[in-house]
C-alpha positions in Angstrom: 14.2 -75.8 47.3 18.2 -75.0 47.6 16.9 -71.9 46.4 14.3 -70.8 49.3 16.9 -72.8 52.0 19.6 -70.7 50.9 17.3 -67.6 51.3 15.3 -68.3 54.3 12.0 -69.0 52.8 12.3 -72.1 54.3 14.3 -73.2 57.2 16.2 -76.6 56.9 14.4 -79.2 59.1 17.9 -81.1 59.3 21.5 -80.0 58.3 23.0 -76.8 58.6 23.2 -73.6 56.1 26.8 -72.0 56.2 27.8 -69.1 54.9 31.5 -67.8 55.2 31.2 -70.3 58.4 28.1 -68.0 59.7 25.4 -70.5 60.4 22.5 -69.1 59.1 20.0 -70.8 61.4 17.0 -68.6 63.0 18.0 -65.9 59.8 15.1 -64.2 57.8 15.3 -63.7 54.3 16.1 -59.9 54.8 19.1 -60.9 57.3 20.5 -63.8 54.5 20.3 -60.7 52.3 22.2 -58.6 54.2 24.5 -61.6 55.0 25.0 -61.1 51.5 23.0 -63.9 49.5 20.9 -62.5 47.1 18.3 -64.1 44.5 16.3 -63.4 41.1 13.3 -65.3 40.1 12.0 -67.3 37.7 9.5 -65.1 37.2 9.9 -62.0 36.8 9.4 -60.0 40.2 10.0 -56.0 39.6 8.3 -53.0 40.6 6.5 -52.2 37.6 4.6 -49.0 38.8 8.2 -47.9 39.6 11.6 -46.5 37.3 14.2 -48.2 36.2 16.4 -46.5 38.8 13.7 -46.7 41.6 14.3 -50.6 41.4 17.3 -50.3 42.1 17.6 -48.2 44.6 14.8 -50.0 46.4 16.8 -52.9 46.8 19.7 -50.7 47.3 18.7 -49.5 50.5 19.5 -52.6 52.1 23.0 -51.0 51.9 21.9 -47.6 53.6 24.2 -46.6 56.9 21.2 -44.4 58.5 18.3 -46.3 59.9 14.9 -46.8 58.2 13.6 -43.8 60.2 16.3 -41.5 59.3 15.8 -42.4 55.5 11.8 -41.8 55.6 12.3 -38.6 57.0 15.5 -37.7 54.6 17.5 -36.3 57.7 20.6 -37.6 55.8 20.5 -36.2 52.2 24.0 -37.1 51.4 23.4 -40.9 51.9 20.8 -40.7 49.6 22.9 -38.8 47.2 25.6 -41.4 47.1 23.2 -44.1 47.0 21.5 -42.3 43.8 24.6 -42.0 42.1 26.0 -45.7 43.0 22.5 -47.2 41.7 23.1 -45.1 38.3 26.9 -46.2 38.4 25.6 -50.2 38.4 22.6 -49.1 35.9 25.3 -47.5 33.6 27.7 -50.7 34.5 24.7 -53.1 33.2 23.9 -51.2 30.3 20.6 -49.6 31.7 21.2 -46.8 32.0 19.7 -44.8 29.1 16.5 -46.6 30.3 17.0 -45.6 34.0 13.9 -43.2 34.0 11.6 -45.3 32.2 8.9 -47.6 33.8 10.2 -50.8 34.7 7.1 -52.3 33.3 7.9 -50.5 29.7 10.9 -52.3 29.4 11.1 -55.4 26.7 11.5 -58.7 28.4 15.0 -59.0 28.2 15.9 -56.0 29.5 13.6 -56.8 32.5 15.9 -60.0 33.0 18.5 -57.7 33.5 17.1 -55.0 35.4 16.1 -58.0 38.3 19.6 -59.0 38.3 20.7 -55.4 38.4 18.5 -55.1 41.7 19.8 -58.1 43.3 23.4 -56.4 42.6 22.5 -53.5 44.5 22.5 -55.5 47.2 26.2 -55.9 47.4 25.9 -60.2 47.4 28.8 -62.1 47.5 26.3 -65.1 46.4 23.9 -64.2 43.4 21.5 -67.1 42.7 19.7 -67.0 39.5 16.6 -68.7 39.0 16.3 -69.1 35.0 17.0 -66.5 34.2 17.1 -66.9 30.8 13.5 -68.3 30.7 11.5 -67.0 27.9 14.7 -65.8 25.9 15.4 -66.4 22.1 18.7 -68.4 21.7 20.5 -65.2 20.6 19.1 -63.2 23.9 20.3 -66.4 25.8 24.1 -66.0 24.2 23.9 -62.3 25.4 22.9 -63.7 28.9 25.1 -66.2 29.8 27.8 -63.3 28.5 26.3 -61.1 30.8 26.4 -63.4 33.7 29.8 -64.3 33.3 31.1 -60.4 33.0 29.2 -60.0 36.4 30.7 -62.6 38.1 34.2 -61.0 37.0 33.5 -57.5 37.6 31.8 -58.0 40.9 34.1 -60.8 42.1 30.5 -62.8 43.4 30.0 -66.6 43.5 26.8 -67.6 40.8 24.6 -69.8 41.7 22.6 -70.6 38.4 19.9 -73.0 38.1 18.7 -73.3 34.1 17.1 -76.2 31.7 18.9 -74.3 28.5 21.9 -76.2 29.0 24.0 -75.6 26.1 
C-alpha cells in the first residue's frame, strides 16, 4: 500500500505524500516518476519480447530533453545517441552488459531481478523502492542481492526503500 501511495497507484484518502517538500497530490504515476520515485515489483514486470538494452532505454526515455513527437520521428539523433550510450554505461555499471543484446526473457531469474532494477535506475530516482526483490532467490543469489543493493545506493547516492520477508 505505501508502495502504490508513494507511486500514485493510489491516492491517499487522508494525509499528505511529500517529496523533497513537493506535495505530490493530483500526481500520476508517470509525474511521481519523473519527480524522481521509482519502483520494482514483486513480480517480475519486463519487456520480454524486448533486449536487454531496449529495457532500459524504454524506461530511460523518461529522461529524454525532446518531446515524445520529436523522439518517434528521430528528429534529434544525438539525444538518442547519448541516451544509447548512458543505458549501456548503467548496463555495463550493473554488470549486464555482456547480456545487453539478448532477450530480456532469455535471461536466468536472477539476472532478470537485476535488469528491473537496472530500468528503474534509468530513471534517474532519488527514491528506489524495491518490492522483494529478492523473491524466488537461493540464499547465495540473496547474499549477491542485498550486495548489489547496497553498492547502488552508494554509487547512485539514492534513498532505498526495500520491503522483503528474507530478513536476515
Amino acid at each position: 500500500t505505501v508502495f502504490n501511495l508513494l507511486t500514485k497507484v493510489y491516492q491517499p484518502t487522508t494525509g499528505v505524500v511529500i517529496l523533497d517538500g513537493k506535495d505530490t497530490a493530483g500526481m500520476n504515476a508517470v509525474q511521481a516518476n519523473k519527480l524522481g520515485i521509482a519502483r520494482t515489483f514483486q513480480t517480475i514486470r519486463l519487456f520480454g519480447r524486448l533486449s536487454v538494452l531496449e529495457n532500459v532505454l524504454v524506461a530511460r526515455h523518461m529522461r529524454l530533453k525532446a518531446g515524445l513527437f520529436a523522439s518517434m520521428l528521430h528528429v534529434n539523433q544525438q539525444e538518442e545517441r547519448r541516451i544509447r550510450q548512458e543505458s549501456l554505461d548503467l548496463l555495463d555499471m550493473l554488470g549486464l552488459g555482456d547480456v545487453a543484446q539478448e532477450k530480456a526473457s532469455s535471461l536466468p531469474y536472477g539476472k532478470q531481478r537485476y535488469l528491473e532494477i537496472a530500468r528503474a535506475l534509468a530513471t534517474e530516482p532519488r527514491l528506489l523502492l524495491l518490492d522483494e526483490p529478492a523473491a524466488g532467490m537461493n540464499p547465495q543469489e540473496t547474499d549477491e542481492l542485498s550486495d548489489f543493493i547496497r553498492k547502488i545506493k552508494e554509487d547512485f547516492k539514492l534513498t532505498v526503500f526495500l520491503i522483503e520477508h528474507h530478513m536476515n
